[in-house]
PDBQT receptor file of N, H, CA, C and O in Angstrom, charges set to zero:
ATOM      1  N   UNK A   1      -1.239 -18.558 -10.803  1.00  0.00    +0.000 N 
ATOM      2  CA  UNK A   1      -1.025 -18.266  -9.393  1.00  0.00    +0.000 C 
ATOM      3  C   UNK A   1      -0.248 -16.959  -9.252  1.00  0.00    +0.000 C 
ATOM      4  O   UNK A   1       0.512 -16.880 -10.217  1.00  0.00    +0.000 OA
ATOM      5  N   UNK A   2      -0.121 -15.851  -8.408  1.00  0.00    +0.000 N 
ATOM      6  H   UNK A   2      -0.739 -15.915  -7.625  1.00  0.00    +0.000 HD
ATOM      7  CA  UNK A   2       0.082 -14.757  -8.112  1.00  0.00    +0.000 C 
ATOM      8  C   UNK A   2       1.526 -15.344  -7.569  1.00  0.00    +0.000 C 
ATOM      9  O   UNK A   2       1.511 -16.397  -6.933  1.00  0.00    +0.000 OA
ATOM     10  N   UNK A   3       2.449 -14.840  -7.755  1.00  0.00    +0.000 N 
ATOM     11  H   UNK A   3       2.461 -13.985  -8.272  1.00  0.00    +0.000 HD
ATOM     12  CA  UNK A   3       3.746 -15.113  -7.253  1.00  0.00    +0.000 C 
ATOM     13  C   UNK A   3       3.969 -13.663  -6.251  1.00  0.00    +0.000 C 
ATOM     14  O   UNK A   3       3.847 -12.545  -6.750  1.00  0.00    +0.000 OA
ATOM     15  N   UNK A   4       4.308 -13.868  -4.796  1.00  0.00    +0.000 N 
ATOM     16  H   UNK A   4       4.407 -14.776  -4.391  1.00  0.00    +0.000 HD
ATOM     17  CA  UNK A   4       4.209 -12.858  -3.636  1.00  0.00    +0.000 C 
ATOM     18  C   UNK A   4       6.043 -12.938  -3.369  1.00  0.00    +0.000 C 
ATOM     19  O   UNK A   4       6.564 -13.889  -2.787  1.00  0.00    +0.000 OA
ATOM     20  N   UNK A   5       6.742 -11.886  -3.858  1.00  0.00    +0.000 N 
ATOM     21  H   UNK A   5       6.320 -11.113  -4.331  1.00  0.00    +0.000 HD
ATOM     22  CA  UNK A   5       8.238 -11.124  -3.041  1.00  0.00    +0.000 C 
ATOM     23  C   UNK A   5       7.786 -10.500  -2.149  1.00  0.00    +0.000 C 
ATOM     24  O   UNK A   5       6.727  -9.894  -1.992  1.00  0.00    +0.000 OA
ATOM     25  N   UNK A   6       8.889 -10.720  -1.382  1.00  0.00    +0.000 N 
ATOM     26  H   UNK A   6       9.750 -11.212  -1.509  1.00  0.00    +0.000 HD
ATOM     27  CA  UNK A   6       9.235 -10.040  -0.149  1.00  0.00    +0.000 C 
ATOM     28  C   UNK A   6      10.278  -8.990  -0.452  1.00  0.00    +0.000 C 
ATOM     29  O   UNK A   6      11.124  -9.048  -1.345  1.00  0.00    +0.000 OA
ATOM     30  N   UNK A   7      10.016  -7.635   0.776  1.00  0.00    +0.000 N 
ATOM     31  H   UNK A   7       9.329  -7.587   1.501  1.00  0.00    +0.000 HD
ATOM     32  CA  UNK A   7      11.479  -6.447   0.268  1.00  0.00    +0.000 C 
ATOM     33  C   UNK A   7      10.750  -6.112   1.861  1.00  0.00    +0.000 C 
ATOM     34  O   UNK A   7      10.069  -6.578   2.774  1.00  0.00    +0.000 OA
ATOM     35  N   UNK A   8      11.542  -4.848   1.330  1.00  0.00    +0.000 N 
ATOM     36  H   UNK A   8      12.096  -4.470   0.588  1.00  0.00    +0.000 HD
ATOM     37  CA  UNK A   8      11.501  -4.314   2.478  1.00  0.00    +0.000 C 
ATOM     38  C   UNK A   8      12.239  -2.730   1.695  1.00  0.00    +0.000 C 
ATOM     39  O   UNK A   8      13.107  -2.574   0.836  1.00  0.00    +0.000 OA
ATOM     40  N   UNK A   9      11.194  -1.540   2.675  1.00  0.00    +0.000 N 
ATOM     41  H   UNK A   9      10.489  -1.666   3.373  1.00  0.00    +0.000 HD
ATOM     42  CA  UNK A   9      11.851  -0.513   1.847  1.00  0.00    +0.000 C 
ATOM     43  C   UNK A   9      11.749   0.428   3.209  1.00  0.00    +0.000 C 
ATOM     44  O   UNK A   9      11.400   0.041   4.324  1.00  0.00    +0.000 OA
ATOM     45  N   UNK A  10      12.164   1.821   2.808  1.00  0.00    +0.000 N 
ATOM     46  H   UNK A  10      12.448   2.135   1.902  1.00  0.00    +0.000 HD
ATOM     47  CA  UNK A  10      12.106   2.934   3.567  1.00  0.00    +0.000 C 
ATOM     48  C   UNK A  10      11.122   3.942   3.501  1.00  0.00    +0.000 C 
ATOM     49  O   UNK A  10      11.112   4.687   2.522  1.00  0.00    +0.000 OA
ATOM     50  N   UNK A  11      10.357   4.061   4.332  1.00  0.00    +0.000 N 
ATOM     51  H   UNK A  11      10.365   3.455   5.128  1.00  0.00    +0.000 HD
ATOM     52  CA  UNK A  11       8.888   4.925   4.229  1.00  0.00    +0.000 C 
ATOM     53  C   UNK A  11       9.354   6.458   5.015  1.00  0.00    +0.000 C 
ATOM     54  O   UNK A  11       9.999   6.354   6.058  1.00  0.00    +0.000 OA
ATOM     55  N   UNK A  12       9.117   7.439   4.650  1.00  0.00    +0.000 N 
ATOM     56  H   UNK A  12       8.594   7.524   3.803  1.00  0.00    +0.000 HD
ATOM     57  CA  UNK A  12       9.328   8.359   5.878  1.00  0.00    +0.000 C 
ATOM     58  C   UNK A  12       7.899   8.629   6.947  1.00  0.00    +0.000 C 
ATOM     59  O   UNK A  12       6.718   8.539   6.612  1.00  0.00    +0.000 OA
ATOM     60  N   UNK A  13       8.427   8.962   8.247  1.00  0.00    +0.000 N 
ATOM     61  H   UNK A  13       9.386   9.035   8.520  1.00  0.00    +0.000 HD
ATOM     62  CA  UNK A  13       7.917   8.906   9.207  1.00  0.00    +0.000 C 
ATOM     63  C   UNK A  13       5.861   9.151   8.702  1.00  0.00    +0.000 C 
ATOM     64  O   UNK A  13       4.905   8.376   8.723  1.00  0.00    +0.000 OA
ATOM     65  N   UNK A  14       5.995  10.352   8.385  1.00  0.00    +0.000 N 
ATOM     66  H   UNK A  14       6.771  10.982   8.368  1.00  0.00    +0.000 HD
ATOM     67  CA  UNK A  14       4.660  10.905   7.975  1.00  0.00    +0.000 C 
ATOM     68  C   UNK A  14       3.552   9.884   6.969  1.00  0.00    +0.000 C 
ATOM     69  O   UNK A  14       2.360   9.799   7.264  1.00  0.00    +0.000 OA
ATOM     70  N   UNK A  15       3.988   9.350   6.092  1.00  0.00    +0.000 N 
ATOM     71  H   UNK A  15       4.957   9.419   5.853  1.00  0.00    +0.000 HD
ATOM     72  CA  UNK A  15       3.441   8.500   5.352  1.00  0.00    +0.000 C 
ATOM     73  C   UNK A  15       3.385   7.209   5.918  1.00  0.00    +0.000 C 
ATOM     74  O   UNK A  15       2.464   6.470   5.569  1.00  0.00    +0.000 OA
ATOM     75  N   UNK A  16       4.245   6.808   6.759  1.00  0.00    +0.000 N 
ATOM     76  H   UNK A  16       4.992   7.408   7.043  1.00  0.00    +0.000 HD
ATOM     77  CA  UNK A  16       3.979   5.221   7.572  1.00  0.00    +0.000 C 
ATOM     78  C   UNK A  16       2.763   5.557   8.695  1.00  0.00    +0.000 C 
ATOM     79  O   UNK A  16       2.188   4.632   9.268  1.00  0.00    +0.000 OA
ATOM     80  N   UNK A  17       2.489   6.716   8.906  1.00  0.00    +0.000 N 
ATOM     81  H   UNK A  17       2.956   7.468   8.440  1.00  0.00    +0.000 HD
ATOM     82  CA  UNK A  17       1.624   7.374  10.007  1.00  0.00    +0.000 C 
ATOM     83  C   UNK A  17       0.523   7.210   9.408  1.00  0.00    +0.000 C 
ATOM     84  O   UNK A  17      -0.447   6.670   9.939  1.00  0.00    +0.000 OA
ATOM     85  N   UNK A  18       0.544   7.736   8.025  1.00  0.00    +0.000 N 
ATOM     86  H   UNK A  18       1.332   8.175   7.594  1.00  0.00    +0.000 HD
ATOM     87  CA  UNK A  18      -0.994   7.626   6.980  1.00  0.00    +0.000 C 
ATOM     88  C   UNK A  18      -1.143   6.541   6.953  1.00  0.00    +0.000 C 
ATOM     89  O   UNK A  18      -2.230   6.209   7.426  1.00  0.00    +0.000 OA
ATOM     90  N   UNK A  19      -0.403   5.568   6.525  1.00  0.00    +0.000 N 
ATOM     91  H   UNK A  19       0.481   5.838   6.141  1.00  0.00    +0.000 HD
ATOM     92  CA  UNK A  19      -0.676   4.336   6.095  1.00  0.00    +0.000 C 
ATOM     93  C   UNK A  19      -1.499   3.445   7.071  1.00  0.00    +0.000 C 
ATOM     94  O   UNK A  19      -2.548   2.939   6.671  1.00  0.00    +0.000 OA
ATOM     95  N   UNK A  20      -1.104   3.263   8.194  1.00  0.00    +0.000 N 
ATOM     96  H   UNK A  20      -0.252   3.675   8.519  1.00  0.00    +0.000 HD
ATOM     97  CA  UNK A  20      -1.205   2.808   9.707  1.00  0.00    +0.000 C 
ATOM     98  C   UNK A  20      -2.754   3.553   9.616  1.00  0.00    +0.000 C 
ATOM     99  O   UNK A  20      -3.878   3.086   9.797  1.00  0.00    +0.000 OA
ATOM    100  N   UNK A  21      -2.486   4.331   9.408  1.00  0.00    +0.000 N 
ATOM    101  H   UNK A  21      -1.572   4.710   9.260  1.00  0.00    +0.000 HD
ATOM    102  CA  UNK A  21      -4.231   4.928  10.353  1.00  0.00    +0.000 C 
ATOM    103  C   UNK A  21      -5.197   4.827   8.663  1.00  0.00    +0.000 C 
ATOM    104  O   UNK A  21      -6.401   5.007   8.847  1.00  0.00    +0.000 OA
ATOM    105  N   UNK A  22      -4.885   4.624   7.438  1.00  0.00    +0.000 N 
ATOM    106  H   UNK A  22      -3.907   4.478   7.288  1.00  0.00    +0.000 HD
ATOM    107  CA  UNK A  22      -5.173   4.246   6.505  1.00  0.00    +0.000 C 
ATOM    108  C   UNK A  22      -5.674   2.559   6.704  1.00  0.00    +0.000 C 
ATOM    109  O   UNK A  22      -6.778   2.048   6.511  1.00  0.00    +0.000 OA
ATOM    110  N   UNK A  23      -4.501   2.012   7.124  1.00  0.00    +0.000 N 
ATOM    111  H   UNK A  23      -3.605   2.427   7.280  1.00  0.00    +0.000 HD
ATOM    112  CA  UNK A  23      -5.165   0.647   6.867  1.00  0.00    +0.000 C 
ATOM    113  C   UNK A  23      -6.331   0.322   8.127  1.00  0.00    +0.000 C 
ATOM    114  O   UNK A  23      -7.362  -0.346   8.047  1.00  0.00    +0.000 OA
ATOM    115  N   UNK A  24      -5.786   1.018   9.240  1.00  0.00    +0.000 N 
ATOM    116  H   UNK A  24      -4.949   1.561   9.305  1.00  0.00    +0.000 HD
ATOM    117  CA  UNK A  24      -6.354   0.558  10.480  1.00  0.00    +0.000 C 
ATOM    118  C   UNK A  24      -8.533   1.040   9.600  1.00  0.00    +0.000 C 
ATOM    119  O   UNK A  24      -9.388   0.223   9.260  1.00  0.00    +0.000 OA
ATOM    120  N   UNK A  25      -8.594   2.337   9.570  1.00  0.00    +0.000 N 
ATOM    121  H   UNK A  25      -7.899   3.002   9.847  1.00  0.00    +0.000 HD
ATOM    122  CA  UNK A  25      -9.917   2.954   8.861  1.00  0.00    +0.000 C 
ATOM    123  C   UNK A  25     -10.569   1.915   7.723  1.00  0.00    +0.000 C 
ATOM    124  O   UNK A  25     -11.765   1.934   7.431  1.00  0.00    +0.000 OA
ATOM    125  N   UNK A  26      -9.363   0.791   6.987  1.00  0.00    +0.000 N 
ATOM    126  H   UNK A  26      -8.391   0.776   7.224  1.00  0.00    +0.000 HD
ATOM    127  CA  UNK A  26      -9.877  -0.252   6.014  1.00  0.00    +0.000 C 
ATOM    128  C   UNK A  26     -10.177  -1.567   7.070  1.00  0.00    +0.000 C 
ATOM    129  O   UNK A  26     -10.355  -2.654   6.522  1.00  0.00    +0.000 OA
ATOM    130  N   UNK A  27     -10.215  -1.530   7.993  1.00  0.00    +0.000 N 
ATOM    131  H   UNK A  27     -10.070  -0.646   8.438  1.00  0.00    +0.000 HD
ATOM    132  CA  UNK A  27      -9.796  -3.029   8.662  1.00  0.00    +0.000 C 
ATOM    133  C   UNK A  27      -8.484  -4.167   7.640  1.00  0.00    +0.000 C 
ATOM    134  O   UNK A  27      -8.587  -5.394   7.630  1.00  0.00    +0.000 OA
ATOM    135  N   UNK A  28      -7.515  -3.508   6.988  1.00  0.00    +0.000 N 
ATOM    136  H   UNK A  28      -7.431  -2.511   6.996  1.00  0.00    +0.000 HD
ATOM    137  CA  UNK A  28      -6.563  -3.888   6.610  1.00  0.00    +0.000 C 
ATOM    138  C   UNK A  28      -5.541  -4.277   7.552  1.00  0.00    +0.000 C 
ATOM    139  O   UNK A  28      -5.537  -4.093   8.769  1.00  0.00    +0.000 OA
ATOM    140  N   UNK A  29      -4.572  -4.905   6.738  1.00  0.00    +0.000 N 
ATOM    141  H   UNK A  29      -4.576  -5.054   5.749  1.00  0.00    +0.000 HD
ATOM    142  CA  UNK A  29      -3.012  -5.014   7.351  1.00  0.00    +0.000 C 
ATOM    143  C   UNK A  29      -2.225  -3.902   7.008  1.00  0.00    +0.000 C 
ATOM    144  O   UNK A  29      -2.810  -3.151   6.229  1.00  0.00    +0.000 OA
ATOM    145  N   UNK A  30      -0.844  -3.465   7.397  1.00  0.00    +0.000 N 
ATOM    146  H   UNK A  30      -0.369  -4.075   8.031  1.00  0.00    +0.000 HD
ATOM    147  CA  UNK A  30      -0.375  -2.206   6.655  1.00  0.00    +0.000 C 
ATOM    148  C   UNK A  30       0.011  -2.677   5.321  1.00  0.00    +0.000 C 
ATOM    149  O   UNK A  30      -0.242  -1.998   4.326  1.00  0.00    +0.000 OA
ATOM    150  N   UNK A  31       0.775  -4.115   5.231  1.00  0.00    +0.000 N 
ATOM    151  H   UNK A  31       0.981  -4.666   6.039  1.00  0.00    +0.000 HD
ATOM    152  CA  UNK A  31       0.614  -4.663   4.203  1.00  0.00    +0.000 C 
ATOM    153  C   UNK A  31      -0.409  -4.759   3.247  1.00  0.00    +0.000 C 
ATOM    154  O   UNK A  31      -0.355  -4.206   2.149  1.00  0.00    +0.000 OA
ATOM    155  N   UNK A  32      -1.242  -5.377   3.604  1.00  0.00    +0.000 N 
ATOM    156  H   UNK A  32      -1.285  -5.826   4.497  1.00  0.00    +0.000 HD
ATOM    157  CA  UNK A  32      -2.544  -4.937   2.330  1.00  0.00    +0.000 C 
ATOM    158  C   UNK A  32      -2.958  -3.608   2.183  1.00  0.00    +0.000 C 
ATOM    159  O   UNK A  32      -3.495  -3.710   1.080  1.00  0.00    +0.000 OA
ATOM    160  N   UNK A  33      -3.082  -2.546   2.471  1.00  0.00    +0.000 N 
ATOM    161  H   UNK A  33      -2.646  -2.463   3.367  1.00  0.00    +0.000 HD
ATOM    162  CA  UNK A  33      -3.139  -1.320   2.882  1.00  0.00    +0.000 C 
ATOM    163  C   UNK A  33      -2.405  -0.735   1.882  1.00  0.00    +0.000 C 
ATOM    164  O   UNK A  33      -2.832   0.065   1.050  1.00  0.00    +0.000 OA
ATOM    165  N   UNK A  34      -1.307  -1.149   1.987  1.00  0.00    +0.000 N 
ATOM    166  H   UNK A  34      -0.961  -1.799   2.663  1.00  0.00    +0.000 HD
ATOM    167  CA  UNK A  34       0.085  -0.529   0.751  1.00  0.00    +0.000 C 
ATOM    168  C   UNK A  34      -0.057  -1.272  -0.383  1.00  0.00    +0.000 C 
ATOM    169  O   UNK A  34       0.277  -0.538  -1.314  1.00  0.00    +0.000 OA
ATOM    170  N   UNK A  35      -0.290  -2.050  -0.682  1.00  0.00    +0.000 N 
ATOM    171  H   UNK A  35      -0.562  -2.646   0.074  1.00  0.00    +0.000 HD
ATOM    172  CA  UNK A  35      -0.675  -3.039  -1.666  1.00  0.00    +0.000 C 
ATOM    173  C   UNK A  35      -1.762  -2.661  -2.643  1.00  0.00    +0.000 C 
ATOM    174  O   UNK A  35      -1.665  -2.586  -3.868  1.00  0.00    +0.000 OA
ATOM    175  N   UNK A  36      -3.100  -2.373  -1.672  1.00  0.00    +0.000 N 
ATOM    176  H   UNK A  36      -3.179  -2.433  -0.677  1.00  0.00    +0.000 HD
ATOM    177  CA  UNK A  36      -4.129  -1.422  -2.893  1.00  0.00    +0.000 C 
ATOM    178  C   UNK A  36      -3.817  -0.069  -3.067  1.00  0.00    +0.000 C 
ATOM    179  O   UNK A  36      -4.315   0.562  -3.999  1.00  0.00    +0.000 OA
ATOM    180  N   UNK A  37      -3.017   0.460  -2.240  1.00  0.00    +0.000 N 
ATOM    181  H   UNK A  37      -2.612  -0.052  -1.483  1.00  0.00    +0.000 HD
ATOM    182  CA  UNK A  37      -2.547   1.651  -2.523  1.00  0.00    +0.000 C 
ATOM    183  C   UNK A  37      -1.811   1.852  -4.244  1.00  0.00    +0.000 C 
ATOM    184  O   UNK A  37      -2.011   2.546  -5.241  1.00  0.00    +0.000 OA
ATOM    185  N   UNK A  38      -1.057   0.970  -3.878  1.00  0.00    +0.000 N 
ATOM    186  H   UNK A  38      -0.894   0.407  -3.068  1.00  0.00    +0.000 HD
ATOM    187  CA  UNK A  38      -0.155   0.700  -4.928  1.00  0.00    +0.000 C 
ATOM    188  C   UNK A  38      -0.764   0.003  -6.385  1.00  0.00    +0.000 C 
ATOM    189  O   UNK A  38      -0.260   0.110  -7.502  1.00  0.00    +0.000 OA
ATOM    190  N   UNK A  39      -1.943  -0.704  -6.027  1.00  0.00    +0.000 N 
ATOM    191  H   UNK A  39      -2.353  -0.792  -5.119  1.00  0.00    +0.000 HD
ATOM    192  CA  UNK A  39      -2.962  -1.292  -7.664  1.00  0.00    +0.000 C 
ATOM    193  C   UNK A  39      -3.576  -0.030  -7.558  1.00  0.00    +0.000 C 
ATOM    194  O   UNK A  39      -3.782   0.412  -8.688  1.00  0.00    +0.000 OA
ATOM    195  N   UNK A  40      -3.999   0.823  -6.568  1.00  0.00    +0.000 N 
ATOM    196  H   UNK A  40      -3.832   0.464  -5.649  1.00  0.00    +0.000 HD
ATOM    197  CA  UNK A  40      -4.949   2.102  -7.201  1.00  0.00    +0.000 C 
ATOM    198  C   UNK A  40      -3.679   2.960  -7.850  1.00  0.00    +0.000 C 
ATOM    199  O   UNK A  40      -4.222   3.713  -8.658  1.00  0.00    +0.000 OA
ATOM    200  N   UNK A  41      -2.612   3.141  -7.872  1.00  0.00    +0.000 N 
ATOM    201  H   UNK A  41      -2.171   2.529  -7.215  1.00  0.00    +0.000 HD
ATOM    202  CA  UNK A  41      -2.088   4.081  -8.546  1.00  0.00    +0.000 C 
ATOM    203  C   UNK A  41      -1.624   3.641  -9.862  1.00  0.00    +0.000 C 
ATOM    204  O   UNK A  41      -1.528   4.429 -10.802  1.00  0.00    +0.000 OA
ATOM    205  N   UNK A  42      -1.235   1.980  -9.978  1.00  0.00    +0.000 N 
ATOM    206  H   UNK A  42      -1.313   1.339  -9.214  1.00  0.00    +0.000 HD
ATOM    207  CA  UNK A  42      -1.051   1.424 -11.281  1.00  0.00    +0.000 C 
ATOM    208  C   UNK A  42      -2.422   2.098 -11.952  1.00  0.00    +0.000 C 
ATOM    209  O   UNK A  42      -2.318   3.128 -12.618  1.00  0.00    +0.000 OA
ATOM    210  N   UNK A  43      -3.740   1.441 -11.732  1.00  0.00    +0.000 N 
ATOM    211  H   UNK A  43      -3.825   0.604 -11.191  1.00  0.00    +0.000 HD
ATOM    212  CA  UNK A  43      -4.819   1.657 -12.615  1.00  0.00    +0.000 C 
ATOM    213  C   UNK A  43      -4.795   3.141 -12.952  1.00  0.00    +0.000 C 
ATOM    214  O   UNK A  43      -4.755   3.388 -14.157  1.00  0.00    +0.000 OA
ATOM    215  N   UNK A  44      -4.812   4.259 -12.047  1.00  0.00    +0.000 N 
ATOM    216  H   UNK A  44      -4.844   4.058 -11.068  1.00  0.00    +0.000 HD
ATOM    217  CA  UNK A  44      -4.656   5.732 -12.387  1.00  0.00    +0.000 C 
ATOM    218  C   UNK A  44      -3.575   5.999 -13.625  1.00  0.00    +0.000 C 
ATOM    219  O   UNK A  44      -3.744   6.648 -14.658  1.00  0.00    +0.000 OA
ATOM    220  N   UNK A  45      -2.412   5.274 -13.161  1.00  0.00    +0.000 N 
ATOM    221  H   UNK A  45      -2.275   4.746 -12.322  1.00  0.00    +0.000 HD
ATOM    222  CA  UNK A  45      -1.280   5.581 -14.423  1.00  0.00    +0.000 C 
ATOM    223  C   UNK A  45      -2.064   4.937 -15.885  1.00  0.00    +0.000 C 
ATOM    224  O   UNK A  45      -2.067   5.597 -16.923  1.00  0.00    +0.000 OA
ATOM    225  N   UNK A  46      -2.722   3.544 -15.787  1.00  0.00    +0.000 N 
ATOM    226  H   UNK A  46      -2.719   3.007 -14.943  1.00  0.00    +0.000 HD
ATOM    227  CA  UNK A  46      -2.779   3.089 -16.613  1.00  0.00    +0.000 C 
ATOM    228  C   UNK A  46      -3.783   3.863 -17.493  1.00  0.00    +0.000 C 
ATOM    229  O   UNK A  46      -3.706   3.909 -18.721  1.00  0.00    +0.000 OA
ATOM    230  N   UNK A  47      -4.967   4.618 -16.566  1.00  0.00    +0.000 N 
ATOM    231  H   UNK A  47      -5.029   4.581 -15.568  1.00  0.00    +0.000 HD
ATOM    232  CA  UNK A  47      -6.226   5.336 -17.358  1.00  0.00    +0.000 C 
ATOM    233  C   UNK A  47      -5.762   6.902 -18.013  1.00  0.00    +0.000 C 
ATOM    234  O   UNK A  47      -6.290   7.687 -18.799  1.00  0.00    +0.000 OA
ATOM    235  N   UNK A  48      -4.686   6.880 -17.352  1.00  0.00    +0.000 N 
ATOM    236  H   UNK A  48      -4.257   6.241 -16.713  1.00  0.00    +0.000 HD
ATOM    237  CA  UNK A  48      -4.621   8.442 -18.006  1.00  0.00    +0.000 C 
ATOM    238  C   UNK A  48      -3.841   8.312 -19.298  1.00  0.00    +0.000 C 
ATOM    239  O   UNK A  48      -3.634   9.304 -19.997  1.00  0.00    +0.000 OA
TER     240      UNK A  48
């Protein structure tokens, strides 16, 4: 089973703007939105 934390962090203005109009363009949440954001950059770290 996937074990889900909660946080909470500080985004600056410009990038919560991407994100928002990022997830809105996925039919995402901003939450899920940031979430594959965040497995697409693991896998990038992991391939290079």
């Amino acid at each position: 089973m996937n074990e889900q934390l909660r946080t909470q962090v500080r985004i600056p203005r410009e990038l919560m703007e991407w994100l928002k109009e990022m997830a809105k363009d996925q039919s995402r949440s901003m939450n899920g939105q940031l979430v594959e954001v965040l497995k697409q950059a693991k896998r990038a770290q992991a391939s290079a």
